[in-house]
N, C-alpha and C positions, 0 to 999 in steps of 0.2 A: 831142488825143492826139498824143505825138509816137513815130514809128515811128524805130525806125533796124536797121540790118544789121550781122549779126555774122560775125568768120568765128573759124576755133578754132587755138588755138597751144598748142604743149605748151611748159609749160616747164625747158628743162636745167640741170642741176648745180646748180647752188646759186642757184636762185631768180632769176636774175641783169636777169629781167625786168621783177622789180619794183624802180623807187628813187624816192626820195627825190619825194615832191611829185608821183607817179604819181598819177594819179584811176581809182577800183577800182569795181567793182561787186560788191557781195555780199549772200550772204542771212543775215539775223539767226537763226543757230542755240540761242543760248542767252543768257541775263541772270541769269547766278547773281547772289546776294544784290540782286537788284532794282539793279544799281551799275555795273558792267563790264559789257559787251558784245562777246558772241563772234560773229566773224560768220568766213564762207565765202565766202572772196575767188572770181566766178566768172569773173572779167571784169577787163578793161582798157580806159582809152580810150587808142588809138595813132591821138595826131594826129587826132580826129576821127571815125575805125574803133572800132568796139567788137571787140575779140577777145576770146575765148570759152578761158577757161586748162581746158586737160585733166586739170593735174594738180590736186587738193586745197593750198590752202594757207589757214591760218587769218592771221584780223585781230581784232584786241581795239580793242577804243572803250573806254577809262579814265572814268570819269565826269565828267574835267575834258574833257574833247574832246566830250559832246555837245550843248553850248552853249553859247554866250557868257556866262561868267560865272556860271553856274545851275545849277551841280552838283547832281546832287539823283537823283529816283528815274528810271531808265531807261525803266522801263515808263512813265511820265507821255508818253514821244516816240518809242520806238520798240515793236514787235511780235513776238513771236517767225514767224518766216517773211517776214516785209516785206524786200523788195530795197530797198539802200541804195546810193546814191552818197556814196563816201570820199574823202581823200585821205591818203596815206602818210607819218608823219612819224618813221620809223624806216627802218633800212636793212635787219634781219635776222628772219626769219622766229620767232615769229609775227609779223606787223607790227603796229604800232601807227598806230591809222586815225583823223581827224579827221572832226567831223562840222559844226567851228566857222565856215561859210561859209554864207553864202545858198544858193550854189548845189549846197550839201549836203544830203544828206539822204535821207529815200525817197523812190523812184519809183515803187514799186509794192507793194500793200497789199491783204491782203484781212479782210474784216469778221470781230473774232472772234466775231461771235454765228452768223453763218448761212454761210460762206465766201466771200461773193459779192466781186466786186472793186469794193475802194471808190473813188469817184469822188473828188478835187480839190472841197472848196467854197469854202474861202478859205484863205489862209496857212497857217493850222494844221490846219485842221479836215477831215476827207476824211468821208465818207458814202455809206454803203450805199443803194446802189436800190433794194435787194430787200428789206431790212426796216425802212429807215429810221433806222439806229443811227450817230448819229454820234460819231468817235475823233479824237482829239488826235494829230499827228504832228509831228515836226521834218522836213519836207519840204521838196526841193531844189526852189527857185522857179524851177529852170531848167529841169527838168525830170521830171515825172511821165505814166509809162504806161497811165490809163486814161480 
């Protein structure tokens, strides 16, 4: 389990926080048609620091950014609610978020059968302690929170 510390920064005028090739944190709010991916940018890493954005800003995942080459159904790798590690390959809000790196992906997950937090078992696969239901993810090999 990797711990790390946040601190929190608003961000002013026109988003000016976020650019080009930032690495975001956010949580997966919605998958319309099983394809696109809306997510809720919550976080930043600066250099290392995780900050913690005050204001709301959205991130779309396009179906060609969440995997190399493997476009296909969303829900097959990501969760409605699962924290994701991005990176930004637009300049303007909503941003457009990549998820086509190793070191991409989610950190954190919970089981949708029972809500417990799913554990890491290999590359893809994470699993529940609490009722033994194991999910498919596209999970960042650098780092997950349970």
């Amino acid at each position: 389990m990797i711990r790390s510390t946040w601190s929190v920064l608003s961000i002013r005028g026109n988003n000016s926080l976020l650019k080009l090739n930032d690495i975001v944190y956010g949580k997966v709010v919605a998958i319309p048609n099983d394809r696109t991916v809306i997510v809720r940018i919550i976080g930043v890493d600066n250099n290392g620091s995780k900050v913690v954005l005050k204001d709301d800003v959205t991130g779309i995942i396009p179906p060609s950014q969440l995997l190399n080459g493997k476009p296909g159904s969303a829900s097959e790798v990501l969760g409605i609610g699962d924290i994701v590690r991005a990176r930004v390959i637009s300049k303007d809000p909503p941003y457009t978020l990549t998820l086509r790196d190793a070191q991409l992906g989610v950190v954190y997950a919970r089981c949708p059968r029972c809500g417990h937090v799913l554990k890491w078992k290999s590359n893809e696969l994470l699993q529940c302690p609490n009722c033994g239901a194991v999910v498919r993810r596209k999970v960042s090999l650098v780092e997950y929170w349970a």
